[in-house]
ChimeraX commands (.cxc) that place a marker at each C-alpha (Angstrom):
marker #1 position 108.31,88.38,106.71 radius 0.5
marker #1 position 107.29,88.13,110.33 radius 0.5
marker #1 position 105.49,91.26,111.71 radius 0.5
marker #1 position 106.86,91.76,115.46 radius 0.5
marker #1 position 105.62,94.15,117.78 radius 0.5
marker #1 position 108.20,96.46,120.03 radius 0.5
marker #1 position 108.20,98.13,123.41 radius 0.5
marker #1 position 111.22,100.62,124.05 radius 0.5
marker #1 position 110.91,101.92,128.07 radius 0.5
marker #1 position 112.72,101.56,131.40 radius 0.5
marker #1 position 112.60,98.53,132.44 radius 0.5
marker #1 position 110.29,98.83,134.91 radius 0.5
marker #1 position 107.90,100.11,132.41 radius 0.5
marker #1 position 108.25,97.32,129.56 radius 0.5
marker #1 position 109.24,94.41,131.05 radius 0.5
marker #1 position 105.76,92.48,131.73 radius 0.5
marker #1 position 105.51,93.38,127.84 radius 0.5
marker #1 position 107.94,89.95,127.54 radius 0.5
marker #1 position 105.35,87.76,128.69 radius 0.5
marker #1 position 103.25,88.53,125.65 radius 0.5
marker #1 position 106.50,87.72,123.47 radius 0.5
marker #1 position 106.98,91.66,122.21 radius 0.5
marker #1 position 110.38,92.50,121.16 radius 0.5
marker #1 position 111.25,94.70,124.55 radius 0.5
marker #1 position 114.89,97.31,124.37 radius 0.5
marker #1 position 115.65,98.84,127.83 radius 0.5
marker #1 position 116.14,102.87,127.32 radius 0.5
marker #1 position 116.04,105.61,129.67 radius 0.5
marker #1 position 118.65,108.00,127.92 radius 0.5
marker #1 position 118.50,109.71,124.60 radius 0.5
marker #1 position 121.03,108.08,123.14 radius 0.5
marker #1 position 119.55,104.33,124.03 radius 0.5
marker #1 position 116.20,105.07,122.67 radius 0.5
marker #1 position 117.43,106.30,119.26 radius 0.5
marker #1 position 119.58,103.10,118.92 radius 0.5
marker #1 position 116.65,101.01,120.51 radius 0.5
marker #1 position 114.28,103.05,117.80 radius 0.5
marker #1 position 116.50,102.54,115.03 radius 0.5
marker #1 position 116.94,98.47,115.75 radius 0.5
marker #1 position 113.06,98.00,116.11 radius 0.5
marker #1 position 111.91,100.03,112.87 radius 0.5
marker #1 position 114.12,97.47,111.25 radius 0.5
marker #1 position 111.48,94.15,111.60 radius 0.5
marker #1 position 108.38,95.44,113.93 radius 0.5
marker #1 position 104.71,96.87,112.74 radius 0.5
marker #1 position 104.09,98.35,115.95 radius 0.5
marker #1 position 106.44,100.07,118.56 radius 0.5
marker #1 position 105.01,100.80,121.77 radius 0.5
marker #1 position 106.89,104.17,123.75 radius 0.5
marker #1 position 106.67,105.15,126.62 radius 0.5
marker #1 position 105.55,108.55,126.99 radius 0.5
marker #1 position 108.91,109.43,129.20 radius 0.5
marker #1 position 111.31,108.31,126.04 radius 0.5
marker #1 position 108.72,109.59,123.26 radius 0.5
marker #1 position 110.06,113.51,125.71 radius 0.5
marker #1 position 113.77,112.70,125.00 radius 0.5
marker #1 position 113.56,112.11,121.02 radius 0.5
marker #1 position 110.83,114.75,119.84 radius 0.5
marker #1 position 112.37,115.20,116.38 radius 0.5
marker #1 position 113.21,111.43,115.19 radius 0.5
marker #1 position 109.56,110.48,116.84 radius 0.5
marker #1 position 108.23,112.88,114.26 radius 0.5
marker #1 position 110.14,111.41,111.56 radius 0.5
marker #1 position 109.02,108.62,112.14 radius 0.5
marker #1 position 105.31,109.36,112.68 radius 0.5
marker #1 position 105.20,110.52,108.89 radius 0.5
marker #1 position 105.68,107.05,107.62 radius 0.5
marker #1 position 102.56,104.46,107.71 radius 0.5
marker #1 position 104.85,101.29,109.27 radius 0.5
marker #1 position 105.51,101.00,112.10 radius 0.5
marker #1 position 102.70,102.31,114.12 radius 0.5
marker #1 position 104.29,104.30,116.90 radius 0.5
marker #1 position 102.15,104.24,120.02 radius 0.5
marker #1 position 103.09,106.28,123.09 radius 0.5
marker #1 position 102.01,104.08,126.48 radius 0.5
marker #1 position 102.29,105.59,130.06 radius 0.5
marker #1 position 105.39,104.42,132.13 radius 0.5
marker #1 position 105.23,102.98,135.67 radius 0.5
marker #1 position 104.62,106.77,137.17 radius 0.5
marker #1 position 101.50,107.30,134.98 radius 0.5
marker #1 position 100.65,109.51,132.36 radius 0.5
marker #1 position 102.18,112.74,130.96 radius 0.5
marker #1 position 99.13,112.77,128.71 radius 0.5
marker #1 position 101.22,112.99,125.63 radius 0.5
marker #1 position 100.10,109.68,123.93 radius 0.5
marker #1 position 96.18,111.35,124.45 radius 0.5
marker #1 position 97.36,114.96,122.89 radius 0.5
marker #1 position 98.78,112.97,120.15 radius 0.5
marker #1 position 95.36,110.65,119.57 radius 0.5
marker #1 position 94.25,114.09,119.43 radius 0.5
marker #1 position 95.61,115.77,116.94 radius 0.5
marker #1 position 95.46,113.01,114.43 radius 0.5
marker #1 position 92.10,112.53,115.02 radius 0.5
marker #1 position 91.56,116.59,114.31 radius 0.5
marker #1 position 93.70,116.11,111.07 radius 0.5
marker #1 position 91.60,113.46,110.04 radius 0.5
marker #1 position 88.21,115.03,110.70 radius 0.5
marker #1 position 88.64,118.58,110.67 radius 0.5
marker #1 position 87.69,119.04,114.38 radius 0.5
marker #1 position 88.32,117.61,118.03 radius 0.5
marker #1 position 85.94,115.64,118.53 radius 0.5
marker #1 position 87.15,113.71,121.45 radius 0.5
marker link #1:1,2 radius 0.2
marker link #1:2,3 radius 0.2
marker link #1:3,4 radius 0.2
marker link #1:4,5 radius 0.2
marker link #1:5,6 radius 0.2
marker link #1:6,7 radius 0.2
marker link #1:7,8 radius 0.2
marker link #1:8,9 radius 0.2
marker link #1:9,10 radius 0.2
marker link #1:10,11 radius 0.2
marker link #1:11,12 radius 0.2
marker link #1:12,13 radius 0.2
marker link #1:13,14 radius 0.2
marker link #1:14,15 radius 0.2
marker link #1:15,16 radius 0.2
marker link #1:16,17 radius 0.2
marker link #1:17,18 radius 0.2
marker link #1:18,19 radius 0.2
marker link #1:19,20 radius 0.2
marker link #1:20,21 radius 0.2
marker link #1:21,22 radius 0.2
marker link #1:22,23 radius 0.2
marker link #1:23,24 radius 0.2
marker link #1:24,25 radius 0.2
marker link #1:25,26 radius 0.2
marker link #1:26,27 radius 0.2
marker link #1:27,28 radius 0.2
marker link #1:28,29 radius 0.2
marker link #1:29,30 radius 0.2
marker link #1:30,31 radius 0.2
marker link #1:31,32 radius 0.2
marker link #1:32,33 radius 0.2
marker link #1:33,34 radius 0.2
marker link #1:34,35 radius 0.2
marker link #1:35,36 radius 0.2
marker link #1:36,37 radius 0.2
marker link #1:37,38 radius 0.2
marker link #1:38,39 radius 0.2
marker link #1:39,40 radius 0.2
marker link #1:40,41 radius 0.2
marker link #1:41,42 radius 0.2
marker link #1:42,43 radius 0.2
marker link #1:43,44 radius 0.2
marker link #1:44,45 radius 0.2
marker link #1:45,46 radius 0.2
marker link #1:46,47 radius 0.2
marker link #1:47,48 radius 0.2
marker link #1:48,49 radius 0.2
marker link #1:49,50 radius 0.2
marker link #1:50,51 radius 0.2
marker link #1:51,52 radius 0.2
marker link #1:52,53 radius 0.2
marker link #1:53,54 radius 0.2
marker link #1:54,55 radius 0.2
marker link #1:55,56 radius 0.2
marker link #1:56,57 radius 0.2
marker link #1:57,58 radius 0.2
marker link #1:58,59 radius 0.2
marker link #1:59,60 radius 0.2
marker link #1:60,61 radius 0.2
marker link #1:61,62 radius 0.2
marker link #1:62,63 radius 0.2
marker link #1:63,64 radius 0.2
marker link #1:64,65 radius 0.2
marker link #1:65,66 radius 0.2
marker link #1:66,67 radius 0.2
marker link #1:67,68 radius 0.2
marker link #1:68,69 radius 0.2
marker link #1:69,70 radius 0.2
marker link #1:70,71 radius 0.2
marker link #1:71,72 radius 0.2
marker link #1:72,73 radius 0.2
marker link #1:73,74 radius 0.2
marker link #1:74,75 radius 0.2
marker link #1:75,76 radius 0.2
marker link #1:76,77 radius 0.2
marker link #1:77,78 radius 0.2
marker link #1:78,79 radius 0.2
marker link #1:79,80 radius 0.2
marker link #1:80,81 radius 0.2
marker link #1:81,82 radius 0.2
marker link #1:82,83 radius 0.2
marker link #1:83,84 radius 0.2
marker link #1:84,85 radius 0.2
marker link #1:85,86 radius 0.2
marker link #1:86,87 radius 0.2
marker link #1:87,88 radius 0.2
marker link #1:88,89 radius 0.2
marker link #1:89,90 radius 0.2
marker link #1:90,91 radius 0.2
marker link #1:91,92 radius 0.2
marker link #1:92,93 radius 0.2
marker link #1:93,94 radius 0.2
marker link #1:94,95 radius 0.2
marker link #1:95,96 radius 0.2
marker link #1:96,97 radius 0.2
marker link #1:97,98 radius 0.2
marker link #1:98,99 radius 0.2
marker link #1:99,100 radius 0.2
marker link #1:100,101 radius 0.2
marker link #1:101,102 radius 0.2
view
């Protein structure tokens, strides 16, 4: 089995991610990044999100975040950061230790 890493984000956002041969899916409405979501949990270890798609599917992101594989990893989009990806760092790091230590 080949481990592939995936990028779901307007374009804008995840398309240098190509260059580095990462599985990339286009999504800037709900509906795209469940479907985009659903296809990469299928064959990838790691899914990079941007933080602006990671807003529009709160409840299947935390589905998803239960289970060990894949890694879900929120990234900033081209207009920065909403500072999600850090509040979620965060809080596992805070379930793990007992305390916020960052």
């Amino acid at each position: 089995m080949t481990h592939k890493i995936g990028v779901i984000g307007e374009k804008e956002s995840v398309i240098p991610f190509q260059l580095f041969g990462f599985q990339v899916c286009y999504a800037s409405e709900e509906k795209e990044v469940k479907q985009a979501l659903a296809k990469l949990m299928k064959n990838s270890t790691i899914i990079y999100l941007t933080e602006k798609c990671a807003e529009l599917i709160p409840d299947e992101l935390a589905k998803v975040q239960q289970k060990m594989t894949p890694a879900v990893i929120l990234i900033p989009d081209y207009d920065g950061s909403r500072g999600i990806g850090k509040r979620m760092i965060q809080e596992n790091v805070e379930k793990a230790v007992g305390q916020n230590i960052l």
